[in-house]
N, C-alpha and C positions, 0 to 999 in steps of 0.2 A: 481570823474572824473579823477583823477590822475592813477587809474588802467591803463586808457584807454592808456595815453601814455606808459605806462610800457609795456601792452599787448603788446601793436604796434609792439616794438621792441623785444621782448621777442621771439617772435612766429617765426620771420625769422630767428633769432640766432640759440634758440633752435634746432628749425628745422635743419637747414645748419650744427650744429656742430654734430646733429646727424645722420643726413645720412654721413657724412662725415666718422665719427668712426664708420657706424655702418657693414664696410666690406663688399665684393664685393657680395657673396652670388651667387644664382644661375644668370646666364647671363640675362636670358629669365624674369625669374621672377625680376630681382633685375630693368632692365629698368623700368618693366611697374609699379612696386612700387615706386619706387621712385618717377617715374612722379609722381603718384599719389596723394603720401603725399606732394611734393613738388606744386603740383597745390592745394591741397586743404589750405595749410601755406599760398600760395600766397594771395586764395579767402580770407582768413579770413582775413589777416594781411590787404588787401583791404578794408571789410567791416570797421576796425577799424582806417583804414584812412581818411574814411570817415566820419564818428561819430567826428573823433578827428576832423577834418575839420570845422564842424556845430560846436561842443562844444566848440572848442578851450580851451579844457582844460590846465593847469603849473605845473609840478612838479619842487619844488626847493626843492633839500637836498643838505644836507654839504657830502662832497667825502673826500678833502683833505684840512681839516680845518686852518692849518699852512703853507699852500700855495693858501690858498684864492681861491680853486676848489672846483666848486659846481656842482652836477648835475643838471642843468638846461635846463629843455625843454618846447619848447611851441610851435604854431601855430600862426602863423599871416597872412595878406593879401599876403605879399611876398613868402611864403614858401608853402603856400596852393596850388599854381598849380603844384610846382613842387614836393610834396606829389602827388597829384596824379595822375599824369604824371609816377612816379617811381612804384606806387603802381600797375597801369591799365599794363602797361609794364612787370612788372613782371611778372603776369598774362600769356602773350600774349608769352614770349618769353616759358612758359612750354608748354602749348595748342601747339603754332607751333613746339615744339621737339616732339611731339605726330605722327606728318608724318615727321618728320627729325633727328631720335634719332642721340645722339652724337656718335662721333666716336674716339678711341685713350686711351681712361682710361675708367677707373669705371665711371658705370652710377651714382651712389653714390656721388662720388667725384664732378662729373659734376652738377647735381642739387645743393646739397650741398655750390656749390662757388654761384651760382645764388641765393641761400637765402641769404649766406652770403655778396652779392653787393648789396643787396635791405636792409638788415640791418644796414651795412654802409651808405647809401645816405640817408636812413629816418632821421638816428641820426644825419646824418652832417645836414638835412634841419632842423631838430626840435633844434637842438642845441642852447643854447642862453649865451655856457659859450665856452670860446675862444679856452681853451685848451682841453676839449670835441670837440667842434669844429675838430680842429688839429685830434685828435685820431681817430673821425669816420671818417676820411677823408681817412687816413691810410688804416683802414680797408678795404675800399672799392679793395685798389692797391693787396692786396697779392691774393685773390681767382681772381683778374682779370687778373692775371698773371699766376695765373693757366691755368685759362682757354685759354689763348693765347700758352702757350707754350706746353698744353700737350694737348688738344684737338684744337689746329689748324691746318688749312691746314698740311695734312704729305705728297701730293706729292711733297716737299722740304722740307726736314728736317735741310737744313742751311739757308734758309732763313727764317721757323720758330725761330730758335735760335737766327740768326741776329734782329724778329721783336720782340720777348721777350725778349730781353738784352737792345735793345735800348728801351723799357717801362721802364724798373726795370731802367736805368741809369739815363734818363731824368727825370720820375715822385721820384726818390731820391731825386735829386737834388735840383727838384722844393719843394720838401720836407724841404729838409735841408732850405733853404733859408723862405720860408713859417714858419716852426718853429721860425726861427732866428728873424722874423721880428712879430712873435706876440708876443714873451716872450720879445720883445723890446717894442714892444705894452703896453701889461701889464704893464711894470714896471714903463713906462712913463702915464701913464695915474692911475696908482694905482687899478685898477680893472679888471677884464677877464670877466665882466658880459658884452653880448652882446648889452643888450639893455642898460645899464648904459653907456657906450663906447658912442652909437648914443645921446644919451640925452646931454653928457658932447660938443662932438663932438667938441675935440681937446679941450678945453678948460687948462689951465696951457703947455701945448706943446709948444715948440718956434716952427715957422714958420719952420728951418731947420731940425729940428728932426723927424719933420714930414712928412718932403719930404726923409729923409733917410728911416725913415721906410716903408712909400707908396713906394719906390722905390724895397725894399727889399719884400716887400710883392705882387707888381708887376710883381715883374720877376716871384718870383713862384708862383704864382697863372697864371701867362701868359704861363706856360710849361703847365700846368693843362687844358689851355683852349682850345685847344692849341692859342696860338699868334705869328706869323711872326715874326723872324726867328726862333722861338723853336716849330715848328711845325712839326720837321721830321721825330719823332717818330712814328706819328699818323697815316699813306698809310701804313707803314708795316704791323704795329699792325691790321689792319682794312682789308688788304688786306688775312691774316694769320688767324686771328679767326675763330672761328665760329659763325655761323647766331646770335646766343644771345649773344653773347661777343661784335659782333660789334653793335649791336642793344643796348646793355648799357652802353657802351663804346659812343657810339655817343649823345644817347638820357640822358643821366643820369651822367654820370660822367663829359662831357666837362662840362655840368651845374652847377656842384657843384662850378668848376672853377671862373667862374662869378658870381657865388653867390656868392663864398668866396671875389671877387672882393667889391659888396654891402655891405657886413656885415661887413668887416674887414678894408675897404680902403674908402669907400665913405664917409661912416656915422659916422665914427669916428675922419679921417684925414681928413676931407675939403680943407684945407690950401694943405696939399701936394698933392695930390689927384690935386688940381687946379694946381698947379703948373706944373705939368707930364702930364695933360689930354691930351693937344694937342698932344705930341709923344705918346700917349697910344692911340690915336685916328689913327695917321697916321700910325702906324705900323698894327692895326687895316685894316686900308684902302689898302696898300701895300696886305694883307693876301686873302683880296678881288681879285684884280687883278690879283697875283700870283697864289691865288689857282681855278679862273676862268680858264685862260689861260694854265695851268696845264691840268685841263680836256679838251679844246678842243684839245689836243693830244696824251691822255692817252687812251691806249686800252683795260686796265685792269676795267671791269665797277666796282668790289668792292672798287681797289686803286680811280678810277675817281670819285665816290662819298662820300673818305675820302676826297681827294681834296676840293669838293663844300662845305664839312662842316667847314674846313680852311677860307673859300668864306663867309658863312653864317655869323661862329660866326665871322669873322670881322664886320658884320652889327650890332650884339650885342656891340663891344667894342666902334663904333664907337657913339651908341645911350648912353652909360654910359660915353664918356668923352664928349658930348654935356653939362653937367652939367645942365640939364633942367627936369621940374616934366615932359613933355612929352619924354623925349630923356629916361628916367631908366624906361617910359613906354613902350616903344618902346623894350628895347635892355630885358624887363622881358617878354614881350610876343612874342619876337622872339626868345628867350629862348625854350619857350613851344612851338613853332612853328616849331622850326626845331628838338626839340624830336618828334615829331609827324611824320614831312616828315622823318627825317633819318631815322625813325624804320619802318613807309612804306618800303623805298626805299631799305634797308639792310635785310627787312623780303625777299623781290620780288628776289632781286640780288642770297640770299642764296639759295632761291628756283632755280632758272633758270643755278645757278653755277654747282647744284647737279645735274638735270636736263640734262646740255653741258657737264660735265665733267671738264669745264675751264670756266672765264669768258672773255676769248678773245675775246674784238669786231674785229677782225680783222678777224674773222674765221664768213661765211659763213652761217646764222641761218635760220632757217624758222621762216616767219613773225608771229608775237606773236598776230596781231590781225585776222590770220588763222585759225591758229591751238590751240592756249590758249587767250579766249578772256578774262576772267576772269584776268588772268596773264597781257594780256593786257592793259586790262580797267585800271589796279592799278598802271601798271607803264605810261600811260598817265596822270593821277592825279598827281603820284609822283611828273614829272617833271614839269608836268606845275604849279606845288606848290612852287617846289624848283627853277623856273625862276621867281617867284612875280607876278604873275598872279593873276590881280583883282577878286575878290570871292574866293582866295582861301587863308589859311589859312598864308602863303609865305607872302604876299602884307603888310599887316598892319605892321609888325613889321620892314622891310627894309624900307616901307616908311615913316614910324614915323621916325625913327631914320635917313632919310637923311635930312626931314624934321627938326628934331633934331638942326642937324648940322649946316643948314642953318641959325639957328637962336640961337644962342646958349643962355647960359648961359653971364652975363654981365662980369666975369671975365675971359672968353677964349677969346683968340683973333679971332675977328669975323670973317676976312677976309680967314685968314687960315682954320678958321671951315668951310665957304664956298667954297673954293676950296675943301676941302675932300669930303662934299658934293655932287661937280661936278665930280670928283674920281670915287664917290660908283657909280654914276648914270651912266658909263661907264663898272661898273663891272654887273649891272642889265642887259646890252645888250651884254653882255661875257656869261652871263648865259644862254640867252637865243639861245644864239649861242650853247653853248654845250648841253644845252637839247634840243634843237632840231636835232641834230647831232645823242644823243644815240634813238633818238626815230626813224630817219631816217633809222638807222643801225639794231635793231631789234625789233620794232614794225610794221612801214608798207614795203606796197610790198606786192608781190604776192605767195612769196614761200612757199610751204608745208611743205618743206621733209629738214632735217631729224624729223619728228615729235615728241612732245612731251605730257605726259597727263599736263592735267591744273589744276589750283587749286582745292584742293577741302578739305572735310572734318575743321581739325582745321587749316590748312594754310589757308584755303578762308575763314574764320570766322575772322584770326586775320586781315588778309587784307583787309577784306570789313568794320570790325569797325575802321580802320585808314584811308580809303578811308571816311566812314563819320565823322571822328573826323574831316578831312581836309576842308570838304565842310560846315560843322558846324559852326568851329571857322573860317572861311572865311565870312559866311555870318554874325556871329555874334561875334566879336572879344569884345563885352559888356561881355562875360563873363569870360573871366580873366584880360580883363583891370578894371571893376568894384572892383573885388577884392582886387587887388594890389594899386588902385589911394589909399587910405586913406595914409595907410603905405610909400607910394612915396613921399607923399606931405610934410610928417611930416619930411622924410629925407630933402627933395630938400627945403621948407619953413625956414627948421634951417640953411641949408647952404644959404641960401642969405642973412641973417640976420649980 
């Protein structure tokens, strides 16, 4: 069974490293090949996410035996949604370049970083050794910085450079410190194995050491998330990509961020971890309000729903410093909740960008339930997913986690977790104010002209299976909370002890 994980990663790699070298070739031919092999790597590397999923197969070997690095990978209830969540995505963002081929380099190049961020985020999720951990995480930044700076938006070419400069500075940064604070990790705790880390969970650490390193592992993993105030990177970049850049840039990488929050800070540092929860909660809550209030007067709809994901994952951070088995339930499937709505919402945008020419709401559209009902339909789900609208996939995760809040954990201070609580539940009716805003702007009404075609072919394929992933996991949120409750319990049950 150990192939299976090796495969896993082998096939995006390979893939990615070979279209990459394997030169630009004819224009015509080299697009629709690459798509090709590049969708077919996905399919596969899919199927064997899945397999690995059911089998939960472990590879452990010795890498770097005189530094106590080991390649160790495995599957658990935690990592299983967001396998494949990364897997299904990858998928979806080559199918929609099939009517939206890139533009600005080598199709080569371009498919190539798309294997190579799906081969990074599988390893960072399968990972279960610290400094593996670290490296796939890495990996994931350089072809996403590809893809930002040399196939983004080019009707500005300084504000693509300002939104690629400011990724490479801040996702360093949060690097550098993210390093600093596992190789602190390690040495204080004497082991880099994942799971041995949650087992010990702080054990021999003094109480300080370990709010030093939760601190240090905080900040960078909070640029990664992004988190209030180091979230500015994120409306450039998001604003400047392209359709599949922002689509794993939103649904896949903010993830790993939070996930590296669980693997690395929860389960191992308790103690500090409790100690910082409340400010990790309220900066959290502040990212809510800020990046609410942001979209109701941003005209730009790709920047306004970089904004609502600043919005969201504060619902996440605020459901992980609740310190409750329901609050890391909440803030893990609102995880999966908002890769779902953001690569909805960033598939619909891309499409409708290329479609205007611009995504200026301020400019004059013909109503989208006129003239594109399909385009329509998707972006009425979107947002009424991303305001928490009960049945739809949006609701469970913000409501767990204010729920969370409310009641938190016995060693946050309660009163404070309640008032942030009363916070989020002020930024749920901020949300609903701006989606109902972008839907006022260019969904209804009566206007025709200037028209546009509507979805169709693999853009209405990838849209209509994220329009039902949404209604799915809205009516049945049992199937990635089932998953994840063992794994939750086993963290949250050793931390109350």
């Amino acid at each position: 069974m150990v192939i299976l994980l090796i495969a896993t990663l082998a096939v995006p790699a390979l893939t990615g490293t070979a279209l990459i070298v394997a030169g630009r070739g004819s224009a015509t031919s080299s697009e629709s090949t690459a798509n090709r092999v590049s969708l077919v790597a996905s399919v596969i590397t899919a199927a064997l996410v899945l397999i690995s999923v059911i089998a939960r197969p472990k590879l452990d070997a010795a890498w770097l035996p005189s530094l106590g690095v080991r390649w160790t990978f495995s599957v658990d209830g935690i990592s299983a949604p967001l396998l494949l969540l990364t897997a299904a995505l990858s998928i979806a963002v080559v199918v929609q370049a099939t009517s939206h081929p890139p533009h600005g380099g080598s199709s080569n190049s371009f498919y190539g970083c798309l294997q190579l961020v799906e081969f990074g985020a599988l390893a960072t999720f399968l990972s279960r050794d610290a400094v593996i951990f670290f490296l796939s995480f890495e990996v994931v930044l350089i072809p996403m910085w590809v893809l930002i700076s040399r196939f983004g938006d080019s009707h500005d070419l300084v504000a693509r450079a300002d939104a690629s400069g400011r990724f490479v500075l801040y996702t360093v940064l949060g690097s550098t410190l993210m390093l600093v604070g596992i190789l602190a990790l390690v040495q204080s705790a004497g082991t880099g194995n994942l799971d041995r880390l949650a087992a010990l969970h702080g054990a021999g650490m003094e109480p300080h050491t370990q709010v030093v390193i939760a601190a240090l592992l905080l900040v960078g993993l909070g640029i990664k998330i992004p988190l209030f105030p180091l979230h500015t990177w994120l409306p450039p970049a998001h604003t400047i990509a392209p359709t599949a850049g922002s689509v794993l840039l939103a649904a896949v990488l903010l993830k790993m961020g939070t996930y590296g929050v669980v693997r690395l800070v929860i389960a191992p540092l308790p103690v500090g971890f409790g100690t910082l929860a409340p400010a990790f909660g309220a900066l959290g809550v502040v990212g809510i309000l800020w990046g609410g209030l942001a979209c109701l007067v941003e005209n730009d709809l790709k920047r306004l729903i970089a904004y609502s994901s600043v919005a969201h994952m504060g619902f996440v951070v605020l459901g992980l410093s609740s310190g409750t088995t329901v609050g890391l339930q909440a803030a893990l499937f609102a995880n999966v909740a908002h890769g779902v709505v953001s690569a909805l919402l960033f598939f619909l945008v891309g499409g409708l960008k290329e479609r205007w020419g611009s995504a200026d709401l301020a400019t004059a559209r013909a109503a989208l339930r006129e003239v594109s009902p399909r385009l329509g339909i998707s972006l009425v789900v979107g947002f009424a997913a991303s305001l928490g609208l009960p049945g739809l996939v949006g609701f469970w995760g913000e409501f767990l986690a204010m729920y969370s809040s409310w009641s938190p954990a016995a060693d946050r201070p309660q009163l404070f977790m309640r008032v942030l609580a009363v916070v989020a539940v002020t930024g749920t009716a901020i949300a609903a104010g701006y989606s109902l805003r972008v839907l006022r702007l260019i969904w209804s009404g009566d206007r025709t002209a200037p028209s546009h075609p509507d979805a169709r072919g693999g853009e209405w394929s990838v849209l209509a299976v994220l329009v039902a992933a949404v209604l799915v996991l809205g009516v049945a949120p049992q199937i990635v909370l089932n998953s994840t409750i063992k794994d939750v319990a086993a963290i949250t049950l050793e931390v109350s002890r």
